[in-house]
Backbone as CSV, one residue per row, in Angstrom:
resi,resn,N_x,N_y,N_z,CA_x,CA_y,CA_z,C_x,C_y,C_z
1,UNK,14.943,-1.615,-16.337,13.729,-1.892,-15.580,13.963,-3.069,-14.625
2,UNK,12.896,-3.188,-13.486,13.351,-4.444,-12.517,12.730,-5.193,-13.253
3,UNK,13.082,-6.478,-12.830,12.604,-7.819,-12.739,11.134,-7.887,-12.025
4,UNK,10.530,-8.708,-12.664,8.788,-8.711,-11.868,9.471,-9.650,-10.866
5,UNK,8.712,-9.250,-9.767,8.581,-10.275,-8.953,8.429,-11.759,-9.306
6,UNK,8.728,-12.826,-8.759,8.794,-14.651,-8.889,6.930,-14.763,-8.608
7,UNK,6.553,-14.315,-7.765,5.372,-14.883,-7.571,4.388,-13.390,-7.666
8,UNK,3.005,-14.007,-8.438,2.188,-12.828,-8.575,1.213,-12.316,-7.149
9,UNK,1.002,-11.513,-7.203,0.718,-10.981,-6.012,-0.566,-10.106,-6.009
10,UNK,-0.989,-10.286,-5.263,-2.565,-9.351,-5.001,-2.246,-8.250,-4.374
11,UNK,-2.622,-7.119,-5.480,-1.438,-5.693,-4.149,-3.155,-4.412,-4.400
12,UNK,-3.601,-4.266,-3.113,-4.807,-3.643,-2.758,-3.769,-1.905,-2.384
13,UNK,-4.549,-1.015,-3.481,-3.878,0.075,-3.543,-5.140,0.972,-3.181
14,UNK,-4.990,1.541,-2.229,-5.888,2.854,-0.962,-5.427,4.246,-1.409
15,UNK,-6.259,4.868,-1.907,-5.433,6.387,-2.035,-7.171,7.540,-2.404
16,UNK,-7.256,8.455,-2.145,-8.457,9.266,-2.370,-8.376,9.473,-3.454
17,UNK,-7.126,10.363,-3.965,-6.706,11.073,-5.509,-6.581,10.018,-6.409
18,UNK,-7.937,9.968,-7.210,-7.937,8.914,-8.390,-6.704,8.631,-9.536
19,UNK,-6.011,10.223,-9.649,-4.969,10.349,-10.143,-3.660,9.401,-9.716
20,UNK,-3.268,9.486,-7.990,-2.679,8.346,-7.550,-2.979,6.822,-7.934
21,UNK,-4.151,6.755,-7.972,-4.128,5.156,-8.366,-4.178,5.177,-9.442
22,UNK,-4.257,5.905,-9.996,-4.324,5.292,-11.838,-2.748,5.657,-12.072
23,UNK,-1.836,6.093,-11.716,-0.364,6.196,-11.743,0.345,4.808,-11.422
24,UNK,0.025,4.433,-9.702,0.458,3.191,-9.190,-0.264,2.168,-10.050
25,UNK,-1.155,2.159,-10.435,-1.702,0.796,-10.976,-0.745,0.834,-12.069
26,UNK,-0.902,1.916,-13.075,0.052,2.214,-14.832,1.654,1.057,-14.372
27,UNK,2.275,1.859,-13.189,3.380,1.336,-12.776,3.568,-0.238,-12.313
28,UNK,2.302,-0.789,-11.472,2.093,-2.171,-11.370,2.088,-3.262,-12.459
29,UNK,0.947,-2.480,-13.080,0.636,-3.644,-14.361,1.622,-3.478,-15.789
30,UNK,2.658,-2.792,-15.564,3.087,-2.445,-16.816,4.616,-3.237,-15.725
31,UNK,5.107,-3.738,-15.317,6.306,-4.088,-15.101,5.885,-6.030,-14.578
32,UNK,4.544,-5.990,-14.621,4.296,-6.928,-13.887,3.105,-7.786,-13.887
33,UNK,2.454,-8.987,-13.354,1.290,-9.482,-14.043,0.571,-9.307,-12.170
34,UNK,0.948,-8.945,-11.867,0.419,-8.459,-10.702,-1.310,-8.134,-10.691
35,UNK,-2.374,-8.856,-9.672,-3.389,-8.346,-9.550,-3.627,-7.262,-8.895
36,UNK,-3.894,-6.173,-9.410,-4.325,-4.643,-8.920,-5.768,-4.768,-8.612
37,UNK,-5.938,-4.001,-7.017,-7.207,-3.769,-6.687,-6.969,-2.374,-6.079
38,UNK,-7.723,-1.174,-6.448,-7.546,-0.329,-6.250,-9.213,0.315,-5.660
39,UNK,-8.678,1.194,-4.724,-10.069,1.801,-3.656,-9.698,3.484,-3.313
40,UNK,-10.943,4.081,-3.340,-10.598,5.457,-2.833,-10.762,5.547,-1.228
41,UNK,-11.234,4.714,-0.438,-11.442,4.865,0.822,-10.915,3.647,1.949
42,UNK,-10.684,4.530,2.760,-10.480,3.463,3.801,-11.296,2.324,4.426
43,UNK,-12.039,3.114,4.775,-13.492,2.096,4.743,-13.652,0.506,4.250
44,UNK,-13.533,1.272,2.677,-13.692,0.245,1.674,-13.014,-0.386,1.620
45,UNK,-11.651,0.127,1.811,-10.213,-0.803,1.983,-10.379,-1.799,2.929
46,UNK,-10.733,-1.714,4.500,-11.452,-2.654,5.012,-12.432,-3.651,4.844
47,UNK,-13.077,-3.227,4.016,-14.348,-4.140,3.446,-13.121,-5.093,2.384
48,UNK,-12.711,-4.729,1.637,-12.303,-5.388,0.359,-10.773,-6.336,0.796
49,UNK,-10.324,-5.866,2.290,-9.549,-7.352,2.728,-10.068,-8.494,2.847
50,UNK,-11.094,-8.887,3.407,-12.094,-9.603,3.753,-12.645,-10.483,2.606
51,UNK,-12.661,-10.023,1.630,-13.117,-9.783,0.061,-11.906,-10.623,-0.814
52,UNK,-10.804,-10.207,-0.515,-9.343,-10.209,-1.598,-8.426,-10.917,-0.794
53,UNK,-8.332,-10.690,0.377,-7.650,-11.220,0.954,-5.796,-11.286,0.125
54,UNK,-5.717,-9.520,0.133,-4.057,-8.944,-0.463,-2.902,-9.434,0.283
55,UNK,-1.939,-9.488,-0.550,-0.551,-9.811,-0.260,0.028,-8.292,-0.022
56,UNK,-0.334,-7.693,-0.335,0.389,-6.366,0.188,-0.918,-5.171,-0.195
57,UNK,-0.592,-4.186,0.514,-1.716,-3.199,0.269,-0.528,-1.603,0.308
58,UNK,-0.736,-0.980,-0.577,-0.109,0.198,-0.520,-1.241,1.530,0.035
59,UNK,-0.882,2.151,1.049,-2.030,2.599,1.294,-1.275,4.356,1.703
60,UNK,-2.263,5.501,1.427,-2.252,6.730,1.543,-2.482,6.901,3.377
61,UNK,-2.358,7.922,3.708,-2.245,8.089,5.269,-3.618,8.880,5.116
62,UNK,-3.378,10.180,4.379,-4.120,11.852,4.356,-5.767,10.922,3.489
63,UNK,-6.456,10.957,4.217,-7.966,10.566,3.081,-9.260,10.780,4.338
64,UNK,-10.151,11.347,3.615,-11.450,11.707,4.344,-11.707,10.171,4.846
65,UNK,-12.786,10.706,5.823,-13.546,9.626,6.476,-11.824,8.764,7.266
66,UNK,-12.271,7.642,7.415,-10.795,6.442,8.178,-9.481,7.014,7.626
67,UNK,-8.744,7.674,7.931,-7.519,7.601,7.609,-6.372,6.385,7.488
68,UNK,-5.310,6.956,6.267,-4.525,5.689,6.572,-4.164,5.052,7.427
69,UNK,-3.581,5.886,8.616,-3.406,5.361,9.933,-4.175,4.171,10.770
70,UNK,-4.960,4.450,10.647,-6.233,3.887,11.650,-6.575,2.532,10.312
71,UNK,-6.766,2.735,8.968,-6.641,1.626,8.264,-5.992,0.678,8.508
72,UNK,-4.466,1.340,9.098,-3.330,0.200,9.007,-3.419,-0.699,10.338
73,UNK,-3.892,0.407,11.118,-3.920,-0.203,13.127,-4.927,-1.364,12.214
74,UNK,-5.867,-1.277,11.926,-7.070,-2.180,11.953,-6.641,-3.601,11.288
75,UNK,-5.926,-3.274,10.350,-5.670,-4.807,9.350,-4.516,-5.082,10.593
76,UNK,-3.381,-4.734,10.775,-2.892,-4.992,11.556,-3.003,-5.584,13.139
77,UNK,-4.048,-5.306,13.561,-4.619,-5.720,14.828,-5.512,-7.005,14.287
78,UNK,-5.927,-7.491,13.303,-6.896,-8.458,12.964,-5.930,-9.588,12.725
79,UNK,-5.861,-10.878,13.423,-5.341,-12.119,13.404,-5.122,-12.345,11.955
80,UNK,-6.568,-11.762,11.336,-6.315,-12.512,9.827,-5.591,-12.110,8.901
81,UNK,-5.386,-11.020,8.957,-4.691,-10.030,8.247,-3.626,-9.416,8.857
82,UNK,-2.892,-9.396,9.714,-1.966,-9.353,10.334,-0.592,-9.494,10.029
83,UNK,-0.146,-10.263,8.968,0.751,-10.851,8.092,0.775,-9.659,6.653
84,UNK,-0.270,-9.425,6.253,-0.285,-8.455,5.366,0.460,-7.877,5.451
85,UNK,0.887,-7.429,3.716,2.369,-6.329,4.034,2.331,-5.047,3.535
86,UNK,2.224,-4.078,4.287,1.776,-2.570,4.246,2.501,-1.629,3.983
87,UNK,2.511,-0.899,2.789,3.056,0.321,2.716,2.717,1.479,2.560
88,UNK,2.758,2.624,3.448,2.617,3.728,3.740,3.292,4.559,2.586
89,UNK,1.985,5.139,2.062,2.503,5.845,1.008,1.499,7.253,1.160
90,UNK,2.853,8.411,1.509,1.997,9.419,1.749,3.202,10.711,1.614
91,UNK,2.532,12.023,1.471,3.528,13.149,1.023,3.922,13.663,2.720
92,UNK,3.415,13.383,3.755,4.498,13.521,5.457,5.348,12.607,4.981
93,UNK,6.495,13.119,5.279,8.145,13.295,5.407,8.563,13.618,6.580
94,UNK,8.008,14.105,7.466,9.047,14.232,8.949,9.226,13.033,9.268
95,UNK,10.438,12.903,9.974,10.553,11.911,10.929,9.424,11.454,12.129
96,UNK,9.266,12.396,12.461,7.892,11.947,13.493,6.817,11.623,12.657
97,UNK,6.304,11.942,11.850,5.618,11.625,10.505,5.761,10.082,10.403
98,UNK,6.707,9.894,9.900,6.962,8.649,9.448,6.910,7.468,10.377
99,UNK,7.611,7.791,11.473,7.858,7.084,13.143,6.357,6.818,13.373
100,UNK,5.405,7.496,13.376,4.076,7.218,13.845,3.476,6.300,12.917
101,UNK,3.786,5.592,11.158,3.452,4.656,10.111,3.820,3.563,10.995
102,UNK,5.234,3.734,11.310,5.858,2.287,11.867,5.091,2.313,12.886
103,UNK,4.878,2.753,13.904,3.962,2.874,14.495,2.999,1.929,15.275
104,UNK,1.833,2.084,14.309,1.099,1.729,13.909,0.528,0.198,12.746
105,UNK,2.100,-0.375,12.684,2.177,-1.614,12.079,2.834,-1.467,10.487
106,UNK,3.111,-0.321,10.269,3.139,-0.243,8.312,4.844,-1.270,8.497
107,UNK,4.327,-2.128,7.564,6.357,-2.437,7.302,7.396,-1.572,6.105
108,UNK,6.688,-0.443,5.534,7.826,-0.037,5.138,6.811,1.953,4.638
109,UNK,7.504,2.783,4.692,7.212,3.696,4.282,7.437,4.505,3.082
110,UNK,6.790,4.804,1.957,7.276,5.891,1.023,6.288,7.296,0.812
111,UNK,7.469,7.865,0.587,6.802,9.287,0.585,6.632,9.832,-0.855
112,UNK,5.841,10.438,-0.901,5.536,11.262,-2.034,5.959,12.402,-2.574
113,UNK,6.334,12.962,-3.913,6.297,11.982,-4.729,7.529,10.955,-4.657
114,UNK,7.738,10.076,-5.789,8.239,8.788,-5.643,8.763,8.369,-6.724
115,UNK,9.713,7.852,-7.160,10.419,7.449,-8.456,9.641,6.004,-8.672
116,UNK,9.339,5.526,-9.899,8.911,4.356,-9.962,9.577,3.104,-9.770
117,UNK,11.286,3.319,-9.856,11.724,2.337,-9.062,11.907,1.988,-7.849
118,UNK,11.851,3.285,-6.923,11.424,3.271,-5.473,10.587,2.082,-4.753
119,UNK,8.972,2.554,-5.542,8.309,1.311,-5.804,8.416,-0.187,-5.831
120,UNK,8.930,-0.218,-6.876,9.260,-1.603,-7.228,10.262,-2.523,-6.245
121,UNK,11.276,-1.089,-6.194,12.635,-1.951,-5.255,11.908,-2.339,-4.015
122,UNK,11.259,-1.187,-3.140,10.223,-2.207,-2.464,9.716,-3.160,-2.555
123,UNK,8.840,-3.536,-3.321,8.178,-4.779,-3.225,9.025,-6.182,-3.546
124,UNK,9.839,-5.465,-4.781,10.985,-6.615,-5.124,11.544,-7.326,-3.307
125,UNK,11.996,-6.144,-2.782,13.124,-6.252,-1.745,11.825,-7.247,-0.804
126,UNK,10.402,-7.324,-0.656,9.725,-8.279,0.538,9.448,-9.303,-0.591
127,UNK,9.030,-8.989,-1.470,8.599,-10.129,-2.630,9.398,-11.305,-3.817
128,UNK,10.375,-10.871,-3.841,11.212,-10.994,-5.065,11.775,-12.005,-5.269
């Protein structure tokens, strides 16, 4: 198993399929003392930066109402949140797919599904 991260971290997890977040959270809090905040909407995901003010946000692209995309332009375009560190977590896999995350500000992309060290080595690799 990895190593938890050195410093604990506020990681705001965006996804519609309740099933997804109750997976990523299982995987967060079980390797780690990490604060999990988890949301089904984009929307809300907006509301709850403001709110939490996350060190990283893992966020779905595909979700009714705001899509991930347009989630990410938004924190990303905001002075305050701007620094936030975003990962695109979604089952598009094309290259143009993916090219349009970066895009749009995401700093790192994973696709679905996902090994749980995938995960981790991410966050380890900006956090660690």
């Amino acid at each position: 198993m990895n190593m938890p991260t050195s410093k604990k971290l506020k990681i705001l997890v965006v996804d519609d399929e309740t099933i997804n977040l109750e997976i990523i959270n299982e995987i967060l809090s079980f390797e780690s003392e990490h604060e999990v905040i988890t949301t089904t909407s984009g929307a809300h995901c907006l509301e709850l930066m403001k709110e939490t003010h996350p060190d990283l946000v893992l966020l779905d692209i595909m979700m009714d109402g705001i899509d991930g995309l347009e989630v990410c332009r938004q924190i990303k375009s905001n002075p305050e949140f701007s620094d936030v560190y975003i990962i695109l977590v979604s089952a598009k896999a094309l290259p143009n797919e993916t090219q349009e995350g970066y895009d749009v500000g995401a700093n790192r992309y994973l696709t679905k599904p996902f090994a749980e060290k995938e995960l981790l080595d991410l966050i380890d690799e900006q956090f660690g």
